[in-house]
Structure formats: C-alpha cells, structure tokens
N, C-alpha and C positions, 0 to 999 in steps of 0.2 A: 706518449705518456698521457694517462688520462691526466691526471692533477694539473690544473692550470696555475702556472707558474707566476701567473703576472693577475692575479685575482688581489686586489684591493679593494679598499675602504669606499672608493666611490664608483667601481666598475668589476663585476666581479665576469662578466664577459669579456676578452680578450679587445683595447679600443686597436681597431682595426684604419690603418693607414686609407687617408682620403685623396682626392686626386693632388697629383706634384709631391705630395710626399715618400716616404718607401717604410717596409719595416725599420723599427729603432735596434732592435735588437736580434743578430742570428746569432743561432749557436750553429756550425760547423758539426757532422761528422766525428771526426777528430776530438771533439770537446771544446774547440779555440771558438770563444765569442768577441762578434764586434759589435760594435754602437754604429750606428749611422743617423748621419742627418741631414734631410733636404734644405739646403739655406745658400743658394748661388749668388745671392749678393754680401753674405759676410768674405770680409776681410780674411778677419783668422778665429777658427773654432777650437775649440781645447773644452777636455774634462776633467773635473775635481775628482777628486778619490780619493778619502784621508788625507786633505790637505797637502795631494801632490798633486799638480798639474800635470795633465798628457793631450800633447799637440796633436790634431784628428790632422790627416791629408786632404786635401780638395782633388775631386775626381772632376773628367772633366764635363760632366754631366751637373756639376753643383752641388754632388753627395758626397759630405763629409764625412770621415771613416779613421775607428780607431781601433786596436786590437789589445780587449780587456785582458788587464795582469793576470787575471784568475779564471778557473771556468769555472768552479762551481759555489752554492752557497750567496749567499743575501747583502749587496752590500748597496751602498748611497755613493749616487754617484750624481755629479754638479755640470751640465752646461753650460759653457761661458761661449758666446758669440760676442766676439770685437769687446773683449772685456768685460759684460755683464752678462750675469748670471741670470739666464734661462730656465724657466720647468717646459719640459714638455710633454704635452697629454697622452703621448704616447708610448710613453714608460709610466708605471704605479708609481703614485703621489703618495708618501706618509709624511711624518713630520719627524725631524731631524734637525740638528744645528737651527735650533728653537727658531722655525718655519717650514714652511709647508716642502718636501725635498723629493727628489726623483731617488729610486732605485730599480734594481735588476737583482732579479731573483734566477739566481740558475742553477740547472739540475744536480742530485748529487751524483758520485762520480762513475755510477752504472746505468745513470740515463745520460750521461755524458760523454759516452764513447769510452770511456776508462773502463779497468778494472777494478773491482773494490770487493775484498773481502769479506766486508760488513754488509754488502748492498741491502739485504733483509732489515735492517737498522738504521739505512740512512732517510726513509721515506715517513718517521717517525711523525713529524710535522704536516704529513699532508693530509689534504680530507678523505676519507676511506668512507665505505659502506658500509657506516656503524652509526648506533641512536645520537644524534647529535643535541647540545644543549645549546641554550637561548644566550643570546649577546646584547645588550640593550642597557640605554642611554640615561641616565636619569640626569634631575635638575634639583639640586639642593641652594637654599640662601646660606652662607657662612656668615656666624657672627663672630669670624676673624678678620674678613677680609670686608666685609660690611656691601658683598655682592653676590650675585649668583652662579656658581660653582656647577662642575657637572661632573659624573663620573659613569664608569663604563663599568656591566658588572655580568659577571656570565653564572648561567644555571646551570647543573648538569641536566642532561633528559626526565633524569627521573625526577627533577624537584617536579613536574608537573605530574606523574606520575604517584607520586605519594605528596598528599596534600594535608597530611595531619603530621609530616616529617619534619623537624629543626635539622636544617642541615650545618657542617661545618663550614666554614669560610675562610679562604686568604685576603690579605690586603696585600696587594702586589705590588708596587712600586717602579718608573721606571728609571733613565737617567738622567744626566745633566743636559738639556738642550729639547727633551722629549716633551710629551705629554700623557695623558690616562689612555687615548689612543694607541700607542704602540705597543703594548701588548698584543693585543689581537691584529693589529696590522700587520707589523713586520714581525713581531714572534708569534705569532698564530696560537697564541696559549690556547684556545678556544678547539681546534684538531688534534692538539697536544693530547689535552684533557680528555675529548670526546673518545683518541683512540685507548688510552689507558686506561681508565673506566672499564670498555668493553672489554679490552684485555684482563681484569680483573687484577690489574696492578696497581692501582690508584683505586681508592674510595671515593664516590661521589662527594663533593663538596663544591662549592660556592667561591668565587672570586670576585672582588671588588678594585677596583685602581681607577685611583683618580688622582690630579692634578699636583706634583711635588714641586712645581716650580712655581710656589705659589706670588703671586702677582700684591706690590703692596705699593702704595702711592705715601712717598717721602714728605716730609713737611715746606718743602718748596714745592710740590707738584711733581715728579719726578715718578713715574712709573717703572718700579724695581721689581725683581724678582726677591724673596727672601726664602731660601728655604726651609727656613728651620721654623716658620710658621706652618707646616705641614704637621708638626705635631700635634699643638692647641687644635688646629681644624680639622684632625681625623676623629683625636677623641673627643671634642665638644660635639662636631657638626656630621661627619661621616656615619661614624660609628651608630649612634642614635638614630640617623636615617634613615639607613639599610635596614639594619636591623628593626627596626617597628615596621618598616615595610615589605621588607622578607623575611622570611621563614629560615633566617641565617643568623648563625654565632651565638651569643645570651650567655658565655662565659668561657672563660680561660680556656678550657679544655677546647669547647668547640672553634678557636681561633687563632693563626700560626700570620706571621706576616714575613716577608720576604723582599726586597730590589737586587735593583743593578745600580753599580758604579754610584752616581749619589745618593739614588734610593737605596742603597746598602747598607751607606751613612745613615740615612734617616730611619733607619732599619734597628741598626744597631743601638743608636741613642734611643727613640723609642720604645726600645723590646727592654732593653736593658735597664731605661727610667721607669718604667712600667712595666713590670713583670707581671703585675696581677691580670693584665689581656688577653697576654698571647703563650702557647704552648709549645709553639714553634719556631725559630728564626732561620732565616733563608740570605747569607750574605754573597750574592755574586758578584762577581769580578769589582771583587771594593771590600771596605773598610770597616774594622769595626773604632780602629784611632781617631777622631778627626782631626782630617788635614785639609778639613775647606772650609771654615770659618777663618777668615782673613785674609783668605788665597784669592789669587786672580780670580776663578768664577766666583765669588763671593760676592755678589753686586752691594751686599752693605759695607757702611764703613765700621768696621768692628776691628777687632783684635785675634787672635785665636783664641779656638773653642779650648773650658778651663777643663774638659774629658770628664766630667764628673761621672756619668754615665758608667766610665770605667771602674766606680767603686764596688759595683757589683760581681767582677770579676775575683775578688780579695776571699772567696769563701766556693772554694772549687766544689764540695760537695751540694752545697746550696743551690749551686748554678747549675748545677747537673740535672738534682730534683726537679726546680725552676722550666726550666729546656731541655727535655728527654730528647728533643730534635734541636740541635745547634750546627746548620749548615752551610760550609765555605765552600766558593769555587773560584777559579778564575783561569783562565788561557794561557799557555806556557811562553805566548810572547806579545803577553799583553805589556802595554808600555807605563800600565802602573802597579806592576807585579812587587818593586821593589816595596810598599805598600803593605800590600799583600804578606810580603815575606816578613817586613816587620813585625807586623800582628803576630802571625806564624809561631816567634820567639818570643812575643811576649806571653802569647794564650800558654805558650809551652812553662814559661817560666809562674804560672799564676797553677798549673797544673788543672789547664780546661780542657776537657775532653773534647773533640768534636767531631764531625764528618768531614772527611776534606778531600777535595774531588781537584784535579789538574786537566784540563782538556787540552786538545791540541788549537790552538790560534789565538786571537788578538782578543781585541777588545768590541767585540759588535755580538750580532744579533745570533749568529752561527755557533758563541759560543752559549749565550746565554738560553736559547730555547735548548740544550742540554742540560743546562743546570735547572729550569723549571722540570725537564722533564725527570731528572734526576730527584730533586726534592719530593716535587707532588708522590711519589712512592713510598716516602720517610712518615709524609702528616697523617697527624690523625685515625692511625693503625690502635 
C-alpha cells in the first residue's frame, strides 16, 4: 500500500525501530494485528483501548506482545508498563484523553487481507495524487481568555490559485478531551477535502478549528477548562481573525460550522444562538440538547444548561429557511446514541426537517471522517 499509515503530526516518515527495539506494530496476512514492545525489565505490560485493559505476554526475548481487537481503522491505544502509562515514539502521537496519546492506524479491509465490497470507498481519507491544499498554524491573543490561542486552518489548492476569490469557510470543531489538532491528525480532513474537491464532489472551501476546550483560570487559581467560553471567543476573537486575514467567510452564506461529540454541543448552541453566521450545521455523533453543563465533564461548578438555544427550534419553517443544511450523524453503537435518539424525537415533534445519516461503529474517529466527508458535499452548493 502506498499510503503510509502511520504518517502524523510530527513524523510523516515511517519512525523506524533503533537498535534492541522491534517494530510496534504488525499487521499479519490474515488482517490479525499485534503491538509489541521491547521492555525485558518490566514486570507487567498491558494496553488501554477505550478504557479496557489487555494484558500483552512476555516472550522470552523481553518482547512484549498483544493481539489487537480490531484490524482495521484509527483507534488510541495506551501503554501501561508496571502501571504507568507510557507513549511510545514509535507508534503516531495525536492528542487524545486531553494529552499527548498513542494510536494505530490500520488498513481498511481490502488492504487487510479481507474482503470488502466497498474496497473503492474505503481509501476515502488517504492521500492520492490530486492538487493538494495548505494546513497551517496561526496565533491569535483572545480577549476571552486574556492569552494567546492558536488554531489550525486549511486552504484548498485553488485559494492560491485564484487570489481575487472569497472563499467559503467551515469552523470545525472537535471533541471532549481533543484539541484544534485533530482534525487533521487523526481525521485527515485535509485528504478528505483535497480528494473531493478533485472529484468534483465538494466545492472549494476553507476550514478553520481551533481550540473548544477552552482553558480558564478560577478565582482561586485553578486552571479549568470551560467550554462554553468557545463561543464569546470564536465570534469576538476567531472569526474577526481569519477572516481579515484570509480571503474567507464575510457572511452567512459563505459560512457553515460543524463538531463531534462536544463540539456538536457547541455547535448547536452556537448555530442555533446565532443564526445570522452560519448557513450550515454539521452535528456529529452528539447533541443538539445539552447534557453537559453540570455533567461529570463539566469542569465548572454550574447547574445545567437552561437550553435556551432550543427556542429556535419553535418555528419549523423559519429554521429550514435559516439552515438549508441541518446535519446529524452518529454510529449505530455509539455509547451515547441514546442522546442522539432523544433529539431524534424531539426534532420530529418540533417538525425539523434534516439530514440524518447512521453509520456502522462507535464513537471515534472512523466514524466521524465519514460524517465530514459526508457533510462537506451538502455546504455551500
């Protein structure tokens, strides 16, 4: 397979095993992958996977060895020698479970020894031999957070190509534990995009995602996360940014925004408080209720959220005009589907029209670069 599989954010070269070490990662044949790891003086090795542990064997060479649940598709997997929790450089580092996390990316299921029907369709996310757009980093000061913010924002090819053009723009959003990073890390929007484009499926436009978990310092000192100050600080401090600085959005029409899981939530409240922004909403595996102000992730001490956002919903025709694009998705065993289904009943009883897409799996990154690549085809037609 040309496409390298293990191409991240700080090595897009394959890091190759140095002496006493061995590869991290085979795939078999067969499709069956294992993890291995050189460490002959640990005790006991084990890997985290969605908050399950699985115990690796010690060979008797000192290479510890486990055989991955899954063979194919993106998922974060954790390290533990003698009880603490290891990265190793020799698997891709993104950021996950709000720090820096190991994954394994493996093939889909026709470069995996399998059969697969779809095989033409599952390579969607990889990089192909088409005009590719720019990814890069900016630094904005927030006059929310009273510091220096940053966010990641992609061009298509042709913004450099046409330089008298205003293009459209998403603001992307990711989840609970993430950052403006994984987008293009572990969901590659950036291949996504670049191949759809070519394919003439998607229209050139502009993405921006930056930081939802924003960081706020309590009046005892106390470095919190709060996310609902992601609002104030997109459209005070984001939005104003980019926009003076690129040739992107300058009104409703040209701007659609979209997340995952809490960036869905901040999606919804958002789009739905502010309608005059955005043209498009994009809600993946998550909510347009909220059910995380008060909740365990909630780092503030609040109460729950009083939904106000949802008064918007009370005038079905209005909401339609409002959002020609109003998009849901979510995995058919994602573990906060129930969620999901609630909305479902309520959108039904308010008589909202919308898009609504079921994919097959859980709550990660395999389902959600379906649901970009899904959306991005809806905006801005």
């Amino acid at each position: 397979m040309n496409y390298n599989i293990t191409e991240q954010a700080l090595a897009f070269d394959r890091v190759l095993p140095w002496e006493g070490q061995v590869p991290v990662c085979e795939i078999c044949p067969d499709g069956r992958a294992f993890l291995r790891l050189a460490a002959p003086e640990a005790q006991k090795v084990s890997v985290v996977i969605m908050d399950e542990e699985y115990p690796c064997t010690r060979g008797e060479d000192g290479v510890w060895e486990m055989e991955l649940p899954f063979r194919t598709g993106h998922h974060y997997v954790q390290f533990k020698l003698d009880g603490a929790e290891v990265l190793t450089p020799l698997l891709p580092i993104s950021y996950g479970y709000s720090r820096p996390y190991n994954y394994v990316e493996l093939p889909a299921p026709a470069y995996a020894g399998e059969k697969c029907a779809e095989a033409s369709d599952e390579d969607f996310w990889h990089i192909k031999n088409v005009p590719h757009g720019s990814v890069r980093r900016e630094y904005f000061y927030s006059s929310v957070t009273k510091e220096w913010e940053s966010c990641v924002i992609y061009t298509p090819a042709d913004y450099e190509k046409q330089p008298e053009k205003t293009f459209p723009v998403l603001y992307l959003q990711h989840g609970h534990g993430e950052n403006e990073t994984g987008w293009t890390t572990a969901g590659k929007l950036q291949f996504i995009l670049d191949n759809l484009i070519e394919e003439g499926k998607a229209v050139p436009f502009a993405v921006v995602m930056c930081n939802g978990m924003v960081q706020t310092v309590t009046e005892d000192g106390r470095r919190i996360v709060d996310f609902m100050l992601l609002e104030p600080q997109l459209l005070n401090d984001v939005i104003p940014f980019v926009e003076s600085k690129f040739r992107i959005g300058g009104s409703k029409e040209r701007r659609a925004m979209a997340g995952l899981s809490m960036g869905s939530l901040q999606t919804s409240i958002i789009g739905f408080t502010h309608p005059e922004y955005f043209s498009a909403l994009g809600v993946f595996s998550g909510f347009v209720t909220d059910m995380m102000q008060g909740a365990e992730l909630d780092m503030v001490d609040r109460g729950p959220g009083d939904n106000a956002h949802l008064r918007i919903l009370e005038d079905a025709q209005t909401f339609a005009c409002t959002f020609p694009v109003f998009f849901r998705a979510i995995g058919d065993e994602d573990p906060y589907k129930h969620f999901f289904d609630a909305d479902d009943r309520m959108l039904e009883e308010y008589g909202i029209s919308h898009i609504r897409r079921i994919y097959n799996g859980v709550h990660d990154w395999n389902v959600w670069r379906q649901c970009i690549r899904d959306f991005a085809q809806m905006i801005f037609r």
